[in-house]
N, C-alpha and C positions, 0 to 999 in steps of 0.2 A: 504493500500500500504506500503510494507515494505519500510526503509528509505535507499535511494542509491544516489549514486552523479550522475548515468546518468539518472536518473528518475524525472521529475521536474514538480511543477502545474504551471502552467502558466496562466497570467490574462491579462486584457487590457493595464496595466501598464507597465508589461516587457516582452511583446512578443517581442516587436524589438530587446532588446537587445538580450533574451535566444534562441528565435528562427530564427528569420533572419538572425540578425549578427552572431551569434554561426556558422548558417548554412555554413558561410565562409571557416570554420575552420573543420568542422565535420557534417555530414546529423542528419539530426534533424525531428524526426518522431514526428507529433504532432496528437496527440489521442483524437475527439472532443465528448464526452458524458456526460451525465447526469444520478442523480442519482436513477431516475426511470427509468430507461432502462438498460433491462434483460440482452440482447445481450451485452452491454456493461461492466455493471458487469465479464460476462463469458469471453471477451477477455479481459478486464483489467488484471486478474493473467497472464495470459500467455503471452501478449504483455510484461509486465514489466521482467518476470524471462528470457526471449531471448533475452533481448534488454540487462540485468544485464549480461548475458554468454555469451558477446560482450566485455563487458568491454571497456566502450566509444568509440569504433568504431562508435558509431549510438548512438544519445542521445533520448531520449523519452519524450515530452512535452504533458502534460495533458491539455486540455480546457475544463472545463467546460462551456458550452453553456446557459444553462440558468443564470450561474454568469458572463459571455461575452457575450452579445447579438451581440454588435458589431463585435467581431471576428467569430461568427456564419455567422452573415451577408455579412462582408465581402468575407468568403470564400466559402458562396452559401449553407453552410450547408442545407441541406434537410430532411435526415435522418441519425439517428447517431446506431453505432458508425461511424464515418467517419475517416480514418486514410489517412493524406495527407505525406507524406513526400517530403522536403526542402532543395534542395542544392541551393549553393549561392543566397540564395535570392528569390527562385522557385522551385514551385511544380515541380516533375520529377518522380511522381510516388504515386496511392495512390489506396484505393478501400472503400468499403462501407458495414457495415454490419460483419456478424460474418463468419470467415473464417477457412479452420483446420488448424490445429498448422501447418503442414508440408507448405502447401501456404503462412504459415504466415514468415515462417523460411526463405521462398525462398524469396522472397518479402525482408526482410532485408538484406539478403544476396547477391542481388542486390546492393544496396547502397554502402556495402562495396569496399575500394580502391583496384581497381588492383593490381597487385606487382609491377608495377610502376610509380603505382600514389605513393604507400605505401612510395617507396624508393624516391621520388621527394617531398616527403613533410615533410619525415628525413633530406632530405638534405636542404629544404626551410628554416628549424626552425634553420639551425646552420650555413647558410651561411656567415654570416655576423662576426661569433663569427669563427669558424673556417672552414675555405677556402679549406683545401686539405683534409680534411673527406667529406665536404657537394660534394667538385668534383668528389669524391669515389664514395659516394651516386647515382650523377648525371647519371657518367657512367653505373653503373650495372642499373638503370632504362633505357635509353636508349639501354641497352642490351635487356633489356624486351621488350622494345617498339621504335624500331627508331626515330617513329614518333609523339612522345608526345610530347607535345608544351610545359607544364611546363618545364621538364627536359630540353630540348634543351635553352631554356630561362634563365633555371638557370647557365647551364655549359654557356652561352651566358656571363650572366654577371661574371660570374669567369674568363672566359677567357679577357673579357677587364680591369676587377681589378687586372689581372698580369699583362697588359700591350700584349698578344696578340689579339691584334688589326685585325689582316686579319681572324683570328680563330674566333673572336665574329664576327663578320661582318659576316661571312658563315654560322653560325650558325644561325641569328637573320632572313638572307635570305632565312633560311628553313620554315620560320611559315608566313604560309597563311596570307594574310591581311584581316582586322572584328576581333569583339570580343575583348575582355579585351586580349588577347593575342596579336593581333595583335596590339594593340595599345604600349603593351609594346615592341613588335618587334620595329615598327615605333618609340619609345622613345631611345631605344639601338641604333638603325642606326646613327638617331640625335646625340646622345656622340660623336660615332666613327667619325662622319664625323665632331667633331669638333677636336675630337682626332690628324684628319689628317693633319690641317692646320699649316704651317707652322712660326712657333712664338717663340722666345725665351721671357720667362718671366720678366727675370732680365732684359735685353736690354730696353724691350718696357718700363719698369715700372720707371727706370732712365730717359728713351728722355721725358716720361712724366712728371715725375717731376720736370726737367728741363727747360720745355717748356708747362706750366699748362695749358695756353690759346690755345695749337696749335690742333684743332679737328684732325686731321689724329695720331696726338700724341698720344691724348686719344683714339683714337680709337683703333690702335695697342694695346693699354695696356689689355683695353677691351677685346678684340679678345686674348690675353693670361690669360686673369683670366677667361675667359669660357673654353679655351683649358685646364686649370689645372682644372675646376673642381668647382672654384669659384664663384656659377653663382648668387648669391646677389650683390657682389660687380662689377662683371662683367657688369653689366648690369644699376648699378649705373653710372660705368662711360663712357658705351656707351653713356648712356642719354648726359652727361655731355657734348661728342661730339657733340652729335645731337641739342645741344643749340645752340652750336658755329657755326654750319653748317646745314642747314637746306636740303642743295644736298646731304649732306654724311646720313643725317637723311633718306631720303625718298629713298636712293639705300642702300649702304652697311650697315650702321648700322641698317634699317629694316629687312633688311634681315637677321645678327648675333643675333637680338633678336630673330624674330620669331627663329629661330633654339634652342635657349634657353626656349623662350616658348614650344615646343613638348618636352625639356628633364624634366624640372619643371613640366610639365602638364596645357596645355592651357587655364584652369581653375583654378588655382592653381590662389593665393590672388596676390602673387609677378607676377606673368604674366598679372592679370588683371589691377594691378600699374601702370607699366610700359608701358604698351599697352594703356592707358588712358593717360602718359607723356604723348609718342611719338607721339599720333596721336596729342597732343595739338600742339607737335612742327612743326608736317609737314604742321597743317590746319591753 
């Protein structure tokens, strides 16, 4: 096997990382053979020179089966060559045995990003670094595809990191609920609607200081360090209320955290913290 960066052997040790996780990022063709088997010999050249004339569009992972028994096993291997290919995390496509190069082409070719997956995951990788290229991006993918859920989600969060708000909101309303996208919809709703509540920072953060003991005090403060965005300390000094008040614990400050839990991630370490305080302080 000539040496190439999308061509990789792969063993029991770093499949997760090279092919599961990779598979996030980019489809990940894994080729299961051995090297008493003909068939496999015969599509190894040609799997690897289509997969090199891709030029990481599509990565190529080799298993050897008798040096993996376990990843043999796992994946039902029967007879090889067996070629599965991996998107996020899942088979989505694979076949068995030796096939012609034109089947084999189409079959990759497959895998390949739309032109607006292509243009939503140019825009994914610079979003954060620059905002009005990655919105470039967003739009001419949504030109391809109205209704792509990455794209809509990313111009989603563009439009609430400028501050409009009723533009992310319409947008986050376009993408179906289920699935990893929908959950990110459900996460962007949560911002905007903390976005919307009505709080001056500076005001709340003075009466609190002022007045450390007084729970509606802290709680206001609270409720403006989630609407900025702050949601460690937000959530530090909801608690902080819901010591002092155990009625404001079990209505309103349950309620401003859970809304913080769905933007951290309901599972996220700091939501399961906090959700371990609060329920100590209502029960």
């Amino acid at each position: 096997m000539a040496s190439s960066p999308f061509v990789l052997n792969v063993d029991e040790t770093n499949f997760q990382r090279e092919v599961l996780d990779r598979s996030r990022e980019v489809p990940v063709v894994v080729d299961f053979w051995a090297a008493w088997c003909g068939p496999c010999r015969a599509l190894a050249p040609i799997l690897e020179r289509l997969i090199e004339q891709r030029q990481g569009q599509v990565i190529l992972a080799k298993v050897n089966v008798d040096e993996n028994p376990y990843l043999a096993q796992s994946f039902r291997i029967e007879g090889i060559p067996a070629v599965k290919a991996i998107r996020d995390g899942r088979i989505v496509a694979q076949f068995e045995g030796l096939i012609p190069e034109a089947h084999l082409a189409e079959f990759l070719d497959r895998l390949l990003p739309s032109p607006a997956q292509a243009e939503a995951q140019q825009a994914a990788a610079i979003e954060n670094t620059n905002t009005e290229e990655a919105a470039r991006l967003y739009a001419r993918a949504l030109n391809k595809d109205p209704n792509y859920g990455p794209a809509i989600l990313g111009m989603a969060r563009i439009r609430l990191a400028t501050g409009e708000i009723d533009e992310a909101e319409y947008l986050a309303n376009k993408v179906p609920p289920g699935g990893e996208q929908g959950a990110e919809a459900d996460r962007l709703r949560a911002i905007i609607a903390l976005k919307k509540l009505p709080v001056n920072e500076e005001d709340a953060r003075q009466q609190a200081q002022a007045d450390p003991e007084n729970p509606q005090r802290l709680f206001e403060w609270g409720k403006a360090l989630a609407v900025a965005g702050d949601y460690p300390k937000a959530l530090e000094v909801l608690y902080a209320a819901a010591e002092r008040d155990r009625d404001l614990a079990r209505g309103a400050v349950k309620e401003l955290m859970v809304q913080i839990f769905h933007v951290i991630g309901q599972r996220s370490d700091l939501a399961e913290e906090y959700r371990d305080k609060l329920r100590r302080v209502m029960y």
